[in-house]
C-alpha positions as CSV (number, residue, x, y, z in Angstrom):
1,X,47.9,124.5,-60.1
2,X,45.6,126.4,-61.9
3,X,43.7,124.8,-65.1
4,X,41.1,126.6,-66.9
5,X,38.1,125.4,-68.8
6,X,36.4,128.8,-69.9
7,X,36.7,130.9,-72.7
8,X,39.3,133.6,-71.9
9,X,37.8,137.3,-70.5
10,X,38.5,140.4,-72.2
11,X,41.7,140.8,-71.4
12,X,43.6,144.6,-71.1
13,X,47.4,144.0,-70.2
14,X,48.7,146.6,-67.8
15,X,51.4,148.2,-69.4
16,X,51.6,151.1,-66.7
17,X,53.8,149.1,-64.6
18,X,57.8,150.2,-64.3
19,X,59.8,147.8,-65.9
20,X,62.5,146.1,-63.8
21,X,66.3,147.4,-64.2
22,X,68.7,145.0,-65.6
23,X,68.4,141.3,-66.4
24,X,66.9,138.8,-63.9
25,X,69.6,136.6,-62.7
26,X,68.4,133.0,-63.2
27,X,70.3,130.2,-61.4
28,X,71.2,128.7,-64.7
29,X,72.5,130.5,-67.4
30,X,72.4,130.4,-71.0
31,X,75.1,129.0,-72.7
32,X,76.0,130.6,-76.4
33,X,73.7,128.3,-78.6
34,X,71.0,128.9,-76.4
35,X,71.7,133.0,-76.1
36,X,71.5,132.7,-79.9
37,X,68.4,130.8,-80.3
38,X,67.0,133.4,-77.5
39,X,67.8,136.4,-79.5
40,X,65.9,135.3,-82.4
41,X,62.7,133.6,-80.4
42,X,62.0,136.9,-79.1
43,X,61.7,138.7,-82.9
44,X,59.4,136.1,-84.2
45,X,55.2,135.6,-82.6
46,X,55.8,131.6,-83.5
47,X,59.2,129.7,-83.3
48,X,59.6,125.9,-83.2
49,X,62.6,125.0,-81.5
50,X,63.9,121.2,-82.2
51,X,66.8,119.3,-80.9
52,X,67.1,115.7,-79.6
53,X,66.8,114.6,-76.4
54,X,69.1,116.9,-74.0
55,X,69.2,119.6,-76.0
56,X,67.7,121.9,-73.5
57,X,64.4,122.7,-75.6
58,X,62.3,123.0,-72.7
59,X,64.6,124.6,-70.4
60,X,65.3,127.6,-72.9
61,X,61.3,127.9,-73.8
62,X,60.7,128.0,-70.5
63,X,63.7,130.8,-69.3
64,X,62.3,133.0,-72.6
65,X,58.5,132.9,-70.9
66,X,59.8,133.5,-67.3
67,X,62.1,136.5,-68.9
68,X,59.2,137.8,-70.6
69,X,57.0,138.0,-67.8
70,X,59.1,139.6,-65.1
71,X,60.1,142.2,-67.6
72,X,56.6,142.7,-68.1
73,X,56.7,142.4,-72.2
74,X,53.4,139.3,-71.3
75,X,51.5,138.9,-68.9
76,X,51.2,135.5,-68.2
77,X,52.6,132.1,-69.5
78,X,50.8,129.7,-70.8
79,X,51.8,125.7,-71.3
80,X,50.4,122.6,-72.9
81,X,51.8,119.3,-73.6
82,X,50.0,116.0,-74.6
83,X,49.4,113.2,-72.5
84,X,51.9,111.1,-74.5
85,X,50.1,109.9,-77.3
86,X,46.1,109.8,-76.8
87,X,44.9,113.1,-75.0
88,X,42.1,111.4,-72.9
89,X,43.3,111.7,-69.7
90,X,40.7,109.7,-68.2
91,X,42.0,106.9,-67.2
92,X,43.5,108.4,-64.3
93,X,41.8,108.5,-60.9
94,X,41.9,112.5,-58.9
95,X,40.6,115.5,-60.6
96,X,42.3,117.4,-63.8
97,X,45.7,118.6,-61.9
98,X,46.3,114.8,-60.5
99,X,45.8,113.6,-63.6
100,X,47.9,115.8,-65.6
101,X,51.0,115.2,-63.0
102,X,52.4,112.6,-64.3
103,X,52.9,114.9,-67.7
104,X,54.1,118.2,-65.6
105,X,56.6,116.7,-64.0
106,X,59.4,118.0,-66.2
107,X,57.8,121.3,-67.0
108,X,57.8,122.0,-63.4
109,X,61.3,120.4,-63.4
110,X,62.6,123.0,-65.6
111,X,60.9,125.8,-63.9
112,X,62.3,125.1,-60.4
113,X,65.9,125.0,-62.2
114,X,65.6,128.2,-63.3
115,X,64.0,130.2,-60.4
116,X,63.3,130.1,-57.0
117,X,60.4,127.2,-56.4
118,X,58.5,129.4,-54.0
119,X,58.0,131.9,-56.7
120,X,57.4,129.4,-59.3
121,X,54.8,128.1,-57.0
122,X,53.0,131.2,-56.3
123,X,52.6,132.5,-60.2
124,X,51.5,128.6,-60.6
125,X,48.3,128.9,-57.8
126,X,47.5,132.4,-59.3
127,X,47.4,131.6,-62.4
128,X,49.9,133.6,-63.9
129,X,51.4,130.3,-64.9
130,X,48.6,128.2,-66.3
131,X,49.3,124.5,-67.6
132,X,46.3,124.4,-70.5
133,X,45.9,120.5,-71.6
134,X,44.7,120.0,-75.3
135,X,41.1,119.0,-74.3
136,X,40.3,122.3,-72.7
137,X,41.9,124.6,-75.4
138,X,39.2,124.7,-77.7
139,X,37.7,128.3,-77.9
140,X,40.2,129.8,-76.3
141,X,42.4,133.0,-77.4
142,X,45.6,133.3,-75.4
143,X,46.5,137.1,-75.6
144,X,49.8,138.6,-74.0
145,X,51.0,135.2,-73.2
146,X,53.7,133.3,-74.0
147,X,52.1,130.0,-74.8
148,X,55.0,126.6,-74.9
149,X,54.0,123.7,-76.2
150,X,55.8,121.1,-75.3
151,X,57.2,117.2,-76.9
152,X,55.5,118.4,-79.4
153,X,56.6,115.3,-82.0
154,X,53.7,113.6,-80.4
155,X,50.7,116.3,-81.4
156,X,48.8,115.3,-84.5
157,X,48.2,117.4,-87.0
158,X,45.1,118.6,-85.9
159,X,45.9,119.6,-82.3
160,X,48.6,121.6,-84.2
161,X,46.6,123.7,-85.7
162,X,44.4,124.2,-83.1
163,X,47.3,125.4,-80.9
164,X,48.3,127.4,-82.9
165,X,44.9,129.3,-83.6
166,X,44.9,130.1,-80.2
167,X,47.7,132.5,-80.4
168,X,46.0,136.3,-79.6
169,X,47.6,139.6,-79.9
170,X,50.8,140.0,-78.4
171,X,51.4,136.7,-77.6
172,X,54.5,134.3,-78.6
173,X,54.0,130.8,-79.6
174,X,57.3,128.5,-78.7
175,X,56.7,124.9,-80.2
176,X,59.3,122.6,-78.8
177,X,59.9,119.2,-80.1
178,X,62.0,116.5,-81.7
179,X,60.5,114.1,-84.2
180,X,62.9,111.1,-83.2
181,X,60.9,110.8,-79.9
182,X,57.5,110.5,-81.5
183,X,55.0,108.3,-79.5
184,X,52.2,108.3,-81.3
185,X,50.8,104.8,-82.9
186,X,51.0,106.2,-86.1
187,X,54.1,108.3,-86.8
188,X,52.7,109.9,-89.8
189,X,50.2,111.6,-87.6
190,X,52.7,114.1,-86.2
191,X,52.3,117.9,-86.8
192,X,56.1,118.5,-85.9
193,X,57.4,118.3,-89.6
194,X,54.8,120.5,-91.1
195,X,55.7,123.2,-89.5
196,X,58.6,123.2,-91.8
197,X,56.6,123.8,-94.6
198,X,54.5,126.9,-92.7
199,X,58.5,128.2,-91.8
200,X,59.2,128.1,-95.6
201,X,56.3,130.2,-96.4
202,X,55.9,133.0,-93.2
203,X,58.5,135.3,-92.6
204,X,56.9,135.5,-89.0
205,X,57.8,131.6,-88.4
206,X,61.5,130.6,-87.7
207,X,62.2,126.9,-87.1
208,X,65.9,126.9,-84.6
209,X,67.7,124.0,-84.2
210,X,69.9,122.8,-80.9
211,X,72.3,121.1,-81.3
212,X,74.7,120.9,-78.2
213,X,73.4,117.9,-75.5
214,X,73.2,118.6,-72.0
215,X,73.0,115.5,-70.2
216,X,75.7,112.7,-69.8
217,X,78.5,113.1,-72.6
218,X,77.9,109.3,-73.6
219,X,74.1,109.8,-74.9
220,X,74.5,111.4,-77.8
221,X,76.8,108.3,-79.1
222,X,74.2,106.1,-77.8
223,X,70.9,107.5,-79.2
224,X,73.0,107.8,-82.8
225,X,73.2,104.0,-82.2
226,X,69.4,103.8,-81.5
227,X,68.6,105.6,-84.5
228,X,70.7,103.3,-86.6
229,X,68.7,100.3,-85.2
230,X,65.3,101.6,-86.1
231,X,65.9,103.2,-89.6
């Protein structure tokens, strides 16, 4: 896994290379929700994509970056996700990948579901698929890239916006997240719900919500209960 520290180089996308016939065929497909959220991700540079828990928000950012790559439209994918709810990572013993395991886990997870893990691997250890935690994304512009950041209910305001200053010229943005799942000691401190407000005031800024669950048919019920108990 490569994680990088540096400011980014010039960078000069090569757009002489042939564009691959037809659609890549990824072992899971889309299902109609999904195809739909898809279709208007790729018209907009900054999307939020919310849903609860099963929803499939990471699994469609995820297919949308891999699409974009091998049909060359980025050249490389960019993700970030914070270490639950303080990002001082540390605590942990190893160097920067060992520590950010535990919090890759399902982004990897996702990644292997959707293509071959070989291949997922290999754009991993060159790079091409580079996890970016919040601490080292300071100064950094992230251009033809489609950047994801992930449970994004637990990144404060100001990481937010710092994320999101990144973006560089023709990149996407894909901000995934559901506010019932925040972490953080201090709800309040979320940057999930403002993004409403920048949605409501930039064409360029959609806010998609999923709706259909994914996992077991019983959580849905379940979490409705949870949410009852803590409101």
């Amino acid at each position: 896994m490569q994680i990088s520290e540096s400011r980014d180089k010039k960078h000069t996308p090569n757009k002489s290379k042939r564009k691959p016939k037809g659609s890549i065929k990824f072992k899971i497909s889309l299902n109609q929700e999904q195809k739909e959220a898809k279709s208007v991700i790729i018209e907009k540079p900054l999307s939020v994509l919310r849903g609860s828990a099963g929803s499939g928000k990471t699994l469609l950012a995820c297919q949308i970056a891999l699409d974009l790559l091998f049909t060359r439209e980025i050249e490389r994918i960019v993700i970030t996700r914070p270490t639950v709810a303080n990002e001082d990572i540390g605590f942990l013993p190893g160097d920067i990948s060992k520590k950010m395991d535990p919090w890759l886990s399902p982004i990897y997870s996702n990644l292997y579901m959707l293509y071959d893990k070989n291949k997922i691997d290999k754009l991993i250890s060159e790079g091409i698929i580079e996890i970016l935690p919040f601490p080292f994304m300071r100064g950094r512009t992230l251009v033809e890239s489609c950047v994801i950041v992930d449970e994004a209910q637990n990144v404060t305001m100001g990481q937010m916006e710092m994320a999101i200053g990144r973006l560089g010229m023709g990149s996407k943005l894909i901000i995934c997240g559901d506010t019932s799942q925040i972490d953080l000691k201090n709800k309040k401190e979320s940057g999930l719900d403002f993004l409403n407000t920048i949605a409501s005031r930039i064409d360029d800024v959609n806010v998609i919500n999923l709706k259909k669950n994914h996992r077991h048919g019983i959580v849905p019920s379940i979490l409705e209960i949870y949410k009852e108990y803590s409101s």
